[in-house]
C-alpha positions in Angstrom: -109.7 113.3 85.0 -111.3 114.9 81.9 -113.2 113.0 79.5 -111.1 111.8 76.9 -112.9 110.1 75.0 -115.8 112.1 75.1 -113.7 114.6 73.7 -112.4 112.2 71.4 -115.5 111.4 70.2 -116.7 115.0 69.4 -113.8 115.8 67.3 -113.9 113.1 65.1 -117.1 113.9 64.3 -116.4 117.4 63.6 -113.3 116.3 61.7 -114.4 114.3 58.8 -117.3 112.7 57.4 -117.2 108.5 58.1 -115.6 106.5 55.1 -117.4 103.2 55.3 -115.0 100.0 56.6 -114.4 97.4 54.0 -112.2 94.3 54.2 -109.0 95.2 53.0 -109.1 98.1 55.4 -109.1 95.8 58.5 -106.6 93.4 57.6 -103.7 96.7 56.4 -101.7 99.1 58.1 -101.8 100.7 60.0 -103.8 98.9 62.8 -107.5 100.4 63.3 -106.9 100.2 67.2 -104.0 102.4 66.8 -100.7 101.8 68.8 -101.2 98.7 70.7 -99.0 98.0 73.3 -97.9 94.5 74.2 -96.6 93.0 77.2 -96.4 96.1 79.3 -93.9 96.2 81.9 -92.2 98.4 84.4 -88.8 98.3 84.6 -87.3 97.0 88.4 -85.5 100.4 88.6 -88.6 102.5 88.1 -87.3 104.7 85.6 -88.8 103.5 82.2 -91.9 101.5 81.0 -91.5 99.2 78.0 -93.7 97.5 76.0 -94.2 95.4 72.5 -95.7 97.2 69.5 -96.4 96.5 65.9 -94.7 98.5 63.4 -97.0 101.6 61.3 -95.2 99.7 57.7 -95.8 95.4 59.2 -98.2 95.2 61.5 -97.5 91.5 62.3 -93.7 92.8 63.1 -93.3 94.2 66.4 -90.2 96.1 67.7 -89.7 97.3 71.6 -90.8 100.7 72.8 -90.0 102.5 75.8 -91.3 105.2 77.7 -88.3 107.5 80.2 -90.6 108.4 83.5 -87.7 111.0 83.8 -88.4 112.8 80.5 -91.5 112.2 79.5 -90.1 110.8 76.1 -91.1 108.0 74.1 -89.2 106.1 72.0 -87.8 102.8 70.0 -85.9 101.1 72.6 -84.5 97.8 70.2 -85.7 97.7 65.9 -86.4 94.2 65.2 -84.9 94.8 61.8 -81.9 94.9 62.9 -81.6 91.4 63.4 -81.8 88.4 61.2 -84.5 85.7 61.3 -84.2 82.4 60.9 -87.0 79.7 60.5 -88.6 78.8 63.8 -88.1 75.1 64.9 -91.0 73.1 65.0 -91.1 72.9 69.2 -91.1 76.6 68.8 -93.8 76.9 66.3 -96.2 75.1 68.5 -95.1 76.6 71.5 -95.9 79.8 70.2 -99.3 78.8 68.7 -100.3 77.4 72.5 -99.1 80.6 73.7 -101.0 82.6 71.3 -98.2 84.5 69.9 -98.4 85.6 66.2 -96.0 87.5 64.4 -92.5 88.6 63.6 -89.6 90.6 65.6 -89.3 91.0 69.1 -92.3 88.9 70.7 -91.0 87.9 74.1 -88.4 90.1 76.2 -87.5 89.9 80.0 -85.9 92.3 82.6 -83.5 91.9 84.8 -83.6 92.4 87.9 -81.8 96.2 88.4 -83.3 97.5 85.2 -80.2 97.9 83.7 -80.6 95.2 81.1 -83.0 93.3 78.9 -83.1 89.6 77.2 -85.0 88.5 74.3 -84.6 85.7 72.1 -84.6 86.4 67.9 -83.8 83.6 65.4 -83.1 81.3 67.5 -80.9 82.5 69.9 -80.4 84.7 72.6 -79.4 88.5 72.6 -78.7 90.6 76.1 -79.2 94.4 75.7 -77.5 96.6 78.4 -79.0 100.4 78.7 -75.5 102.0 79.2 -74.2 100.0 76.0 -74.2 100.7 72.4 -75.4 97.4 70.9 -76.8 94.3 71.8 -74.8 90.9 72.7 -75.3 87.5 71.5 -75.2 85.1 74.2 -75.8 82.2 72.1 -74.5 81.3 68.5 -76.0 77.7 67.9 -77.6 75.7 65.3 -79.9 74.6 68.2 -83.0 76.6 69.0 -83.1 78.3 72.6 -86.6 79.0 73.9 -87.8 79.8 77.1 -85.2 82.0 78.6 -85.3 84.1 81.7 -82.7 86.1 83.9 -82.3 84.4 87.4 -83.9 86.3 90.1 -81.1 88.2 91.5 -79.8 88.9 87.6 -76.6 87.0 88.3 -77.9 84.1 85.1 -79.4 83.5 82.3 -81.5 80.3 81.8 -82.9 78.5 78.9 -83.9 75.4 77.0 -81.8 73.7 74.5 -82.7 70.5 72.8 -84.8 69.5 75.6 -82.4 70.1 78.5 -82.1 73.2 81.1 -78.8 75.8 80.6 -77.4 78.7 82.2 -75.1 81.3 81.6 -73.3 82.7 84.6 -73.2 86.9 82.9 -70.5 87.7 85.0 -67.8 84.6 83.8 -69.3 83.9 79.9 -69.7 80.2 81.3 -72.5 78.4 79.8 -73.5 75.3 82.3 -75.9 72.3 81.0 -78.2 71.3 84.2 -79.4 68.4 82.6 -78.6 65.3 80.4 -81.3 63.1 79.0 -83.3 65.2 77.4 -84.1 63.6 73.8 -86.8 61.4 72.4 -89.5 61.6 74.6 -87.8 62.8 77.7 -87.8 66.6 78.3 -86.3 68.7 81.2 -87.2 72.0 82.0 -90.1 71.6 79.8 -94.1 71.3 80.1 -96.3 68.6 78.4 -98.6 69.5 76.0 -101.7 69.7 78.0 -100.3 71.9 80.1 -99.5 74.4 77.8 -102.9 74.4 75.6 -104.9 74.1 78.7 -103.2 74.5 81.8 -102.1 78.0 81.1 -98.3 77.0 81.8 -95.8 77.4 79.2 -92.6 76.6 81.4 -91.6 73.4 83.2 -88.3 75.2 85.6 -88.7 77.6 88.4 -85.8 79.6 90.0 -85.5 79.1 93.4 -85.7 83.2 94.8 -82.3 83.2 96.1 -80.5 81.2 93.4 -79.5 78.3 95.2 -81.3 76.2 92.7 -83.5 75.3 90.1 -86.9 73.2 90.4 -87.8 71.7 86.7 -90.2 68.9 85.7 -89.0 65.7 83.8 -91.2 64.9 81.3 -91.7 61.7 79.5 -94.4 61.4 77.0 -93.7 57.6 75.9 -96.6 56.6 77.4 -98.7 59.4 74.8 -100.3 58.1 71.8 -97.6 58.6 68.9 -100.3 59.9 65.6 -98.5 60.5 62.2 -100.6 63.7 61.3 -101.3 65.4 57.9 -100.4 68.6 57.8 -101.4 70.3 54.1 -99.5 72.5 52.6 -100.2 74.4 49.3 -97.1 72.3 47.9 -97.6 69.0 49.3 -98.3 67.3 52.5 -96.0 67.2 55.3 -96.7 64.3 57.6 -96.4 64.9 61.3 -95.7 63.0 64.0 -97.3 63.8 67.4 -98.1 62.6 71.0 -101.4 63.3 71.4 -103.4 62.5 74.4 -106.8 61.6 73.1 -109.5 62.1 75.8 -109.4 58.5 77.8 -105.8 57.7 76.6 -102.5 58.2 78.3 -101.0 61.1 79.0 -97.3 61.9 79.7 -95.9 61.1 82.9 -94.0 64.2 84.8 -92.4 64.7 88.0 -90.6 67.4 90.2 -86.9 67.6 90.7 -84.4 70.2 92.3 -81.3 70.8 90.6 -78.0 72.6 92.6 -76.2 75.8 91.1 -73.6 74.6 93.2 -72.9 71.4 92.4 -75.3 70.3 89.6 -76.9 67.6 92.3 -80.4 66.6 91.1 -82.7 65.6 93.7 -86.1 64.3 92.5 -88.7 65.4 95.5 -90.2 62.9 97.5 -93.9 62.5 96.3 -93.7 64.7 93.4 -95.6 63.0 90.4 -98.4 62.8 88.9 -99.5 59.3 89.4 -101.9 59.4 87.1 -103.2 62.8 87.6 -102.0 65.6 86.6 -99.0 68.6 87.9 -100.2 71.9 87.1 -98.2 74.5 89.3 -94.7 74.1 90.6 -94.0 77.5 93.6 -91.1 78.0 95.8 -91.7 79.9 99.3 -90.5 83.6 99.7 -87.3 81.8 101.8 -86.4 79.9 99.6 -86.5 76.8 101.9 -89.3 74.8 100.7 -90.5 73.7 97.2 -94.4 73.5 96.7 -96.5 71.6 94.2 -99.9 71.5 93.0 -101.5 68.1 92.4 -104.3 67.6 90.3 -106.7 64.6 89.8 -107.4 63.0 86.5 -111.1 63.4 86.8 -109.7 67.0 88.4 -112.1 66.5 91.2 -109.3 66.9 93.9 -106.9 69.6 94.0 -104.0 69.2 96.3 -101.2 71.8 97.4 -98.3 70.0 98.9 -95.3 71.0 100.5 -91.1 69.6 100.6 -88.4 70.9 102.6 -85.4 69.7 101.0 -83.0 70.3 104.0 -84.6 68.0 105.9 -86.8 65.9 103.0 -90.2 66.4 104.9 -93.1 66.1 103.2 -96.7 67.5 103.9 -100.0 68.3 102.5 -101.3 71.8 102.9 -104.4 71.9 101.3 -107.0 70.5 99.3 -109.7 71.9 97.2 -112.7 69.1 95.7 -115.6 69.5 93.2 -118.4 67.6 92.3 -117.4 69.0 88.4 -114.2 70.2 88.2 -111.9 72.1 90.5 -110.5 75.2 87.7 -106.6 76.1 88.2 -105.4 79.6 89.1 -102.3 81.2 89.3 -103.0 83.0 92.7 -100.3 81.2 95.4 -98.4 83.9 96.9 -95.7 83.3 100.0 -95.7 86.0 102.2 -92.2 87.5 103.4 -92.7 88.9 106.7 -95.3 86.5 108.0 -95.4 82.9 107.8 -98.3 81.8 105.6 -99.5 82.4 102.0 -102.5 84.1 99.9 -104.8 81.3 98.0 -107.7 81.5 95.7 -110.6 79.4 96.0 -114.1 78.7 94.1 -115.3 77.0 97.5 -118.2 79.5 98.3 -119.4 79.0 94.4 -117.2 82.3 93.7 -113.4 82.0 93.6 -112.5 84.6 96.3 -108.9 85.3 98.2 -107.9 83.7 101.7 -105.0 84.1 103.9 -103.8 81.1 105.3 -101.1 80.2 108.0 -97.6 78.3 106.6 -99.9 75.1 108.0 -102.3 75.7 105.3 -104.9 76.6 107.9 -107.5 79.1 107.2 -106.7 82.5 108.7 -109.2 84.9 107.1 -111.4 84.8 103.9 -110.3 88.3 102.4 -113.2 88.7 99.2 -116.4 87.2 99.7 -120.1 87.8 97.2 -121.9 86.7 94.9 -118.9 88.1 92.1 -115.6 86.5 91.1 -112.7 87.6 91.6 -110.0 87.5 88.3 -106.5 87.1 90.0 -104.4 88.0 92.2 -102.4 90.7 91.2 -100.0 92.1 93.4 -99.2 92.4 97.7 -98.1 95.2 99.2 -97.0 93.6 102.7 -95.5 96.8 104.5 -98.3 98.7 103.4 -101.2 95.6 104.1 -102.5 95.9 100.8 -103.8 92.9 98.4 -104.0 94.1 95.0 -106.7 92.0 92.6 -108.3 92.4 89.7 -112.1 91.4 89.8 -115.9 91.5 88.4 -117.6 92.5 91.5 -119.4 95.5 90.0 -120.6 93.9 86.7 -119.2 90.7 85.0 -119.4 92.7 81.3 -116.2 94.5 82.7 -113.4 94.0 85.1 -111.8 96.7 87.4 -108.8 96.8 89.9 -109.4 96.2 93.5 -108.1 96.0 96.9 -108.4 94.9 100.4 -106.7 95.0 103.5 -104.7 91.8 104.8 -106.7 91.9 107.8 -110.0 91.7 106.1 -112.4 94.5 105.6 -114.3 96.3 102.8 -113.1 96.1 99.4 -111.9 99.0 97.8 -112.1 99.9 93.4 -109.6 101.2 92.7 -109.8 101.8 88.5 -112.7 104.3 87.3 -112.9 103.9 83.7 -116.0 101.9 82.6 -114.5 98.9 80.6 -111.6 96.5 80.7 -108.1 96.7 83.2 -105.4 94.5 83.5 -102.5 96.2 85.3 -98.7 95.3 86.0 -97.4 96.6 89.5 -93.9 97.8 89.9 -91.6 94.9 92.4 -92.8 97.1 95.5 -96.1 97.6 94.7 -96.0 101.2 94.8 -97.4 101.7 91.2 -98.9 99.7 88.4 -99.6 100.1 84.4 -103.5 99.9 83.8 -103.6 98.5 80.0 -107.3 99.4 79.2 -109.9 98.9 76.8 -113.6 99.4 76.3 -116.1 99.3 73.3 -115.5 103.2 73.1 -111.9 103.3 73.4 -108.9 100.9 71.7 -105.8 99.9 74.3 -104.4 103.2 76.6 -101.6 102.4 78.4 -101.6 104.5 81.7 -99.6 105.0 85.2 -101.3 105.1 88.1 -100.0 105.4 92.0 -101.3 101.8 94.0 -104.2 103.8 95.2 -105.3 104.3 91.6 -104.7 107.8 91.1 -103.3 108.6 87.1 -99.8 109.6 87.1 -99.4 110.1 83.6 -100.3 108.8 79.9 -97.7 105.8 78.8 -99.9 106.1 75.6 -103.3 107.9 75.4 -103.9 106.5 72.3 -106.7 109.1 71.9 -109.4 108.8 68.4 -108.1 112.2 67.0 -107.6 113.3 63.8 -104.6 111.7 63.1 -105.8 108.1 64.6 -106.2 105.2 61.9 -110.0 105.2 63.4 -110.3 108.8 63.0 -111.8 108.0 59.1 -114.1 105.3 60.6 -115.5 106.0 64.0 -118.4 108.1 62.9 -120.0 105.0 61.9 -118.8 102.8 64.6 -121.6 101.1 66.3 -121.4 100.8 69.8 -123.8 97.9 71.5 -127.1 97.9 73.5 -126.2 95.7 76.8 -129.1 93.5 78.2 -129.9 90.5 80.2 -132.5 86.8 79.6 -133.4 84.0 81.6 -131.9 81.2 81.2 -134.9 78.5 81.3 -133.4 77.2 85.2 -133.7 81.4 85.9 -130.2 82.2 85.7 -129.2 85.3 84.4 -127.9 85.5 80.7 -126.2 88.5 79.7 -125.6 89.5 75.6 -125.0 92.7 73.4 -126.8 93.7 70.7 -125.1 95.3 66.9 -128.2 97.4 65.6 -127.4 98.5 61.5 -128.9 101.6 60.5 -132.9 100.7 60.7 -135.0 101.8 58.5 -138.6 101.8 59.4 -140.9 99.4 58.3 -137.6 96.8 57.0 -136.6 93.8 58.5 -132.7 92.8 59.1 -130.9 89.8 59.4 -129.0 88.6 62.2 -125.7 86.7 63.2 -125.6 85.2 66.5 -121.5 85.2 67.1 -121.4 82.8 69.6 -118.4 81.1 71.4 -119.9 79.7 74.0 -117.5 77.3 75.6 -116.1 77.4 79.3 -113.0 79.7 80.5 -114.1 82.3 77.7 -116.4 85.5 77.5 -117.6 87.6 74.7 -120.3 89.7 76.4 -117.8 92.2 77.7 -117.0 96.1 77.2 -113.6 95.6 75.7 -112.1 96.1 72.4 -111.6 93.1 70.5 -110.3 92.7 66.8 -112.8 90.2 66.4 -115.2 92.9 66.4 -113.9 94.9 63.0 -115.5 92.1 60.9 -118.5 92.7 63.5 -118.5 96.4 62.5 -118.5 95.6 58.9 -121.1 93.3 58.8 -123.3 96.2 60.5 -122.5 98.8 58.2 -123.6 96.1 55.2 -127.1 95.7 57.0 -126.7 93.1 59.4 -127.3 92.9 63.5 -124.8 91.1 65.2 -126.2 89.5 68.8 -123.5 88.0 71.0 -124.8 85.9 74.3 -123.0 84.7 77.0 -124.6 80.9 77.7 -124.8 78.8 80.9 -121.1 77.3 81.0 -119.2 80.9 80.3 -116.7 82.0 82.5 -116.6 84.9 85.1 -120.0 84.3 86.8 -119.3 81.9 89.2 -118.9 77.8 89.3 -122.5 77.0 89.4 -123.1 78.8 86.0 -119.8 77.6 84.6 -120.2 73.9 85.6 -124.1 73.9 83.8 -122.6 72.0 81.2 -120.8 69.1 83.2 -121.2 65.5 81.5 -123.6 66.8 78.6 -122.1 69.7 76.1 -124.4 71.2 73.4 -127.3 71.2 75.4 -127.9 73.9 77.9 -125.4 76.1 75.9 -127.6 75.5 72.5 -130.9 76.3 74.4 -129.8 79.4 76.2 -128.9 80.4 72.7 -132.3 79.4 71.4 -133.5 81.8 74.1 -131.4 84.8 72.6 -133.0 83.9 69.4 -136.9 84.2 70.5 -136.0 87.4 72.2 -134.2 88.8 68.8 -137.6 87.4 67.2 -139.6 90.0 69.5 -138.0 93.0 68.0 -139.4 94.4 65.6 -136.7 95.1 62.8 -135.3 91.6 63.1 -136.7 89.4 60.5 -136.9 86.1 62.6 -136.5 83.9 59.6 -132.8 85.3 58.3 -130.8 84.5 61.7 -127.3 82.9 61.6 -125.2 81.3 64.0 -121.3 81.8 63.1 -118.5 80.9 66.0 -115.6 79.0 65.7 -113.2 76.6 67.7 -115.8 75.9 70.6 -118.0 78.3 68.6 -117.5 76.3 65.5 -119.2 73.7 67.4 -121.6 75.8 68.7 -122.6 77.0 65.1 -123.1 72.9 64.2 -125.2 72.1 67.3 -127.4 75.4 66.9 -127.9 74.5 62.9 -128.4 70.5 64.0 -130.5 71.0 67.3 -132.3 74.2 66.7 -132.9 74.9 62.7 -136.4 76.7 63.5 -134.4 79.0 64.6 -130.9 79.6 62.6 -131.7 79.4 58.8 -127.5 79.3 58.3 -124.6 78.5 60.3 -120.9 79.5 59.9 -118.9 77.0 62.0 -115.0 77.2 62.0 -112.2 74.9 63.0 -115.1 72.8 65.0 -114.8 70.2 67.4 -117.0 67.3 66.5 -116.5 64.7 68.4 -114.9 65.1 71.8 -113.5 61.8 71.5 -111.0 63.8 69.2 -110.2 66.5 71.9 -106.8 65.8 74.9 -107.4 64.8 77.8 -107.0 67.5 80.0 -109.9 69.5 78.7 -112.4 67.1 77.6 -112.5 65.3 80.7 -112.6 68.2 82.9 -116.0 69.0 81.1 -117.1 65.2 80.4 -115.6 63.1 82.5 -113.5 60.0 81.2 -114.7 58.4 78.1 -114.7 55.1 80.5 -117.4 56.7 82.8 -119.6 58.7 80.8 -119.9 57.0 77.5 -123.2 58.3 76.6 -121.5 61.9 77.5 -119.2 61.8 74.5 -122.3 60.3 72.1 -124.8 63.3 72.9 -122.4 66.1 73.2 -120.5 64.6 69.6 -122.1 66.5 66.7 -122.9 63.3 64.5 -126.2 62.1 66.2 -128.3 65.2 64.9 -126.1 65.7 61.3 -129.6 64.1 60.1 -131.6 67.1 61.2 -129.9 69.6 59.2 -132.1 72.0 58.0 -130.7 75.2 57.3 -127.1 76.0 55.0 -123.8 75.4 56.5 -120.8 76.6 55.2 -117.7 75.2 57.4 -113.8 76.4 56.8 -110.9 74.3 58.8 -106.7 75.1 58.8 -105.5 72.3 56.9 -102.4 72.3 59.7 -104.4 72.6 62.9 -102.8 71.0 65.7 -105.2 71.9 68.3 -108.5 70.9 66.9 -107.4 68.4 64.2 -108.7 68.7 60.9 -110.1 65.1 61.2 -112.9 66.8 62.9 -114.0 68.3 59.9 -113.5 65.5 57.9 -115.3 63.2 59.9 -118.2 65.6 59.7 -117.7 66.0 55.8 -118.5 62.1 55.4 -121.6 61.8 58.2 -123.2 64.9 56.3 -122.2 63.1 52.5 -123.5 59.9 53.6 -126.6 61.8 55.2 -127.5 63.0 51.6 -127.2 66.8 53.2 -125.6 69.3 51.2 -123.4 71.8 52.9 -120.5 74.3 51.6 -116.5 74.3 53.0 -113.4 75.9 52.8 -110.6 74.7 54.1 -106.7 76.4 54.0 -103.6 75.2 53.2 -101.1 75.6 56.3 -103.5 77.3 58.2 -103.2 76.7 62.1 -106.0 76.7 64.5 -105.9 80.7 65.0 -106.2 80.9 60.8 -104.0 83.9 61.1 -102.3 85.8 58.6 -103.5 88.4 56.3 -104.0 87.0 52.8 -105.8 84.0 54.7 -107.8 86.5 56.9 -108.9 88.9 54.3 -109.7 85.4 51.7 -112.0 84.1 55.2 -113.7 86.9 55.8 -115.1 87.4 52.3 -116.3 83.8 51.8 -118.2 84.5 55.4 -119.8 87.3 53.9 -120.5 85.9 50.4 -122.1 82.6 52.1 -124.0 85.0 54.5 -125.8 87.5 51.8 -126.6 84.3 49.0 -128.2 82.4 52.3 -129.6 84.5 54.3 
């Protein structure tokens, strides 16, 4: 393969001089990363790839793209302007925000399964596109809103949720079918609880069974949740808000498993299938059809438990079961194999999470991956061929690559060459897969590869040339110096380093842009939006350090579970660590560092600022979490156990205790309509720090969400950041 962006690289430079970045710049079109493609996919036929991408005139509208493997031709498959938009419904506005969807158009689309036609939902309803037809179809026409639909795996239905019960439409008749009754109040069908959708990466409650003999859905009922009447403050008023939200120690919802027949609309609730008192993160059938399975998880989510129902015969069993002295983390690797009996499971057991094979018993067969490295995710078998597919960090944990190994064990193969960031999508046979890529030196490529890795052709080079929205900018684009610490317990710490243009002799300041909190990374060669505002506050003199702290995710369970019972200790002194070592170098002046983060970083700015103000003369802490007490259930407890059992947990890792010991200047900036880390937080900490005598600056936005998105609100954020940084520091 040539080097692209080698090549890319040299001629930009001989192109243009570099036009400095400023903040208008980053927030207009057309993107700075170029054409981005979204949800990738190949379609079940084999003959096109489509994918999501933001218009050149609204980049917060997308419209749906396709690419003809026959042709070679790109081209706008469905122009989201086309169709009308109505206001979202409140269920779908959250849903969204948990899902980390932002903006308008075509944001969610599905295939069927002979790739001869597409669903997506658009104000409200539901549209079905056939390739061979001129326009699309409504399928729906209500005042209701329809979310989560799907075709049925054979294509023969279309599923959805309406006003909290499960549908389908059978294409072939027109009928529309209601699975369910019941669902109002606080009884859902078909749907997942809020916990499960903010932290137990499932958005869906209903599963099609694979040869559409039935559907498996969760009832939920979340009467036993806290009710909270919640402000939510808008530029022209206040809009009160009323909520179930489990507070860490409090009640969650209750949820359970049923099977529901296409035949005759039976529902059968399975034997066993709650969550008595725990939790239900995963719902599976087997490849046959024949059995239902269920993950069950603990409340302290010590214990994880994979059970089993045959509904022929209503038989019951346990498979398997995973425990922790922390927490046992969820994945989303279960995968039934079709011409053997048994299944593919992922497992942190060895300290790693690594692949097994196991028999349809649940016994062990083979442990597949096995090292000090952590494997990502599953992502695709190939059983004919004896292939398992997965994507992994087992050559560095800054970047993850594509991997496979044989079902019967053996060494592991890379498959993906590139030095950065792939995530792939493999075609139904797992004969070929899309590698979305990224890296510091290049923005998102979309590319076709054969399952043996080998590039079949560009979906979208995306390449920095002249005509790229970079191409005016990239001369002056700072790539990072990698590097590693000690943690003070002698684990490895890994961080990158922003240098500005040094001049000898003159100190710089610095801002530490931390996150710092479990399941996330930022020490990684990937392109990241978040980094434009990095770039800029290079090019206006500043370093930027980023560091990866005991608790982070993708280096294994011992260095993620650091932070069990306590948080804002070890992760504040490994980032007291990255601050001596920036100290050493000789063109950071050691007296103008600031910590800046927000959500879990917002935290992390308080707790460096409280704990550690010899070191950070300013903080910048967004949408912060200050006390845990606050935070739902799900996640809190994981991490700190239940408030019940680790009172003095919740006191030491709450921001309050050490509000006395500010010493530096704190600026902190909150949505005024967060319903993930509620604005009370803020407020709470507003009144400690008034009643403290400690003097501290905030900004806080009308309607803003947790993910303060939005251009007028980004643009606005990032200039008050960069105002507080050059009067403080």
């Amino acid at each position: 393969m040539k080097p692209l962006i080698l090549a890319g690289l040299t001629l930009v430079s001989a192109l243009a001089q570099a036009q400095p970045l400023t903040l208008e710049r980053i927030v207009s079109e057309p993107a700075l990363a170029g054409s981005q493609p979204f949800k990738p996919a190949l379609s079940p036929d084999g003959q096109r790839v489509t994918w999501l991408a933001p218009r050149e005139d609204d980049i917060e509208r997308f419209d749906l793209w396709q690419y003809s493997l026959k042709s070679g031709q790109r081209s706008r498959l469905l122009d989201s302007t086309l169709f009308e938009e109505g206001e979202l419904s409140e269920e779908e506005k959250a849903r969204r925000e948990r899902q980390r969807i932002y903006g308008k158009g075509l944001l969610e689309y599905d295939w069927d399964t002979q790739g001869k036609a597409l669903l997506f939902p658009i104000g409200g309803d539901l549209w079905l596109y056939r390739l061979d037809g001129d326009k699309p179809r409504q399928l729906t026409r209500t005042e209701a809103f329809e979310t989560d639909a799907r075709f049925s795996p054979k294509g023969n239905y279309v599923s959805f949720i309406r006003d909290q019960d499960l549908y389908v439409i059978d294409l072939a008749s027109g009928e529309e079918r209601r699975l369910t009754t019941g669902g109002e109040g606080s009884i859902k069908h078909g749907m997942s609880e809020f916990v499960a959708q903010e932290e137990m990466d499932r958005m869906s409650g209903y599963w099609w069974a694979p040869d559409e003999h039935a559907i498996a859905l969760l009832q939920v009922d979340e009467s036993p949740v806290e009710l909270v009447i919640r402000n939510e403050i808008y530029a022209d008023g206040i809009k009160l808000t009323e909520q179930r939200y489990p507070y860490a120690g409090k009640d969650n919802a209750k949820v359970r498993v049923g099977v529901v027949s296409l035949g005759d609309g039976k529902l059968t609730w399975a034997p066993g299938a709650e969550d008595k008192g725990g939790y239900l993160p995963r719902v599976n059938w087997r490849a046959d059809s024949q059995a239902l399975t269920w993950q069950w998880q603990s409340r302290d989510q010590q214990t994880l438990q994979l059970w089993q129902w045959l509904p022929e015969s209503n038989k019951r069993s346990l498979l398997l079961t995973e425990t922790s002295d922390s927490w046992v983390n969820l994945a989303d690797d279960l995968h039934f194999l079709k011409q053997r009996p048994g299944f593919i499971w992922s497992s942190e057991r060895s300290g790693f999470r690594h692949l097994y094979l196991m028999d349809a018993s649940g016994k062990l067969v083979r442990q597949l991956t096995d090292g000090d490295w952590a494997v990502d995710a599953l992502e695709a078998v190939d059983e004919a061929g004896g292939w398992v597919y997965f994507s992994g960090r087992k050559d560095t944990p800054t970047q993850r690559h594509l991997y496979r190994v044989s079902l019967e064990g053996g060494k592991v193969e890379k498959l993906s060459q590139r030095q950065g960031f792939h995530a792939t999508v493999f075609s139904k046979d797992g004969s070929v897969y899309l590698d979305h890529f990224s890296s510091n030196r290049q923005p998102p490529q979309l590319s076709l590869h054969k399952a043996n890795g080998e590039q079949l052709t560009w979906i979208e080079e995306n390449a920095i040339d002249k005509g790229h929205p970079l191409a005016s900018y990239w001369g002056d684009w700072t790539q990072p110096e990698y590097g590693t610490l000690k943690a003070d317990n002698g684990m490895t710490l890994h961080y990158r380093l922003f240098k500005p243009q040094v001049e000898p002799g003159k100190r710089y300041p610095v801002v530490v842009r931390v996150y710092g909190g479990p399941g996330a990374q930022t020490v990684k060669d990937a392109w990241s939006r978040h980094d434009y505002f990095t770039q800029y506050l290079v090019q206006q003199g500043y370093g930027v350090f980023q560091l990866d702290n005991r608790g982070s995710t993708a280096r294994g369970h011992e260095f993620e579970s650091q932070i069990y019972r306590h948080l804002g200790k070890v992760e504040v002194e490994d980032q007291i660590t990255g601050a001596k070592f920036l100290r050493t170098l000789e063109w950071v002046d050691g007296d103008r560092l600031a910590i800046y983060g927000h959500s879990y970083g917002g935290y992390m700015a308080l707790m460096g600022l409280f704990k550690a103000g010899d070191y950070f003369a300013a903080g910048v802490s967004g949408a912060p979490v200050t006390d845990w007490g606050l935070y739902d259930t799900h996640y809190t407890e994981r991490y700190l156990a239940h408030p019940a059992e680790n009172a003095e947990g919740y006191q030491v890792s709450a921001v309050f205790p050490y509000a006395k010991d500010l010493k530096g200047q704190l600026f902190v900036y909150h949505g005024m309509a967060d319903d993930n880390v509620l604005y009370q937080n803020s407020t709470q900490l507003y009144k400690v720090l008034q009643d403290a005598g400690k003097l501290y600056e905030s900004k806080d936005y009308p309607g803003s969400k947790h993910s303060m998105r939005g251009k007028s609100v980004g643009l606005h954020l990032m200039a008050t950041i960069e105002d507080f940084l050059n009067r403080r520091l």
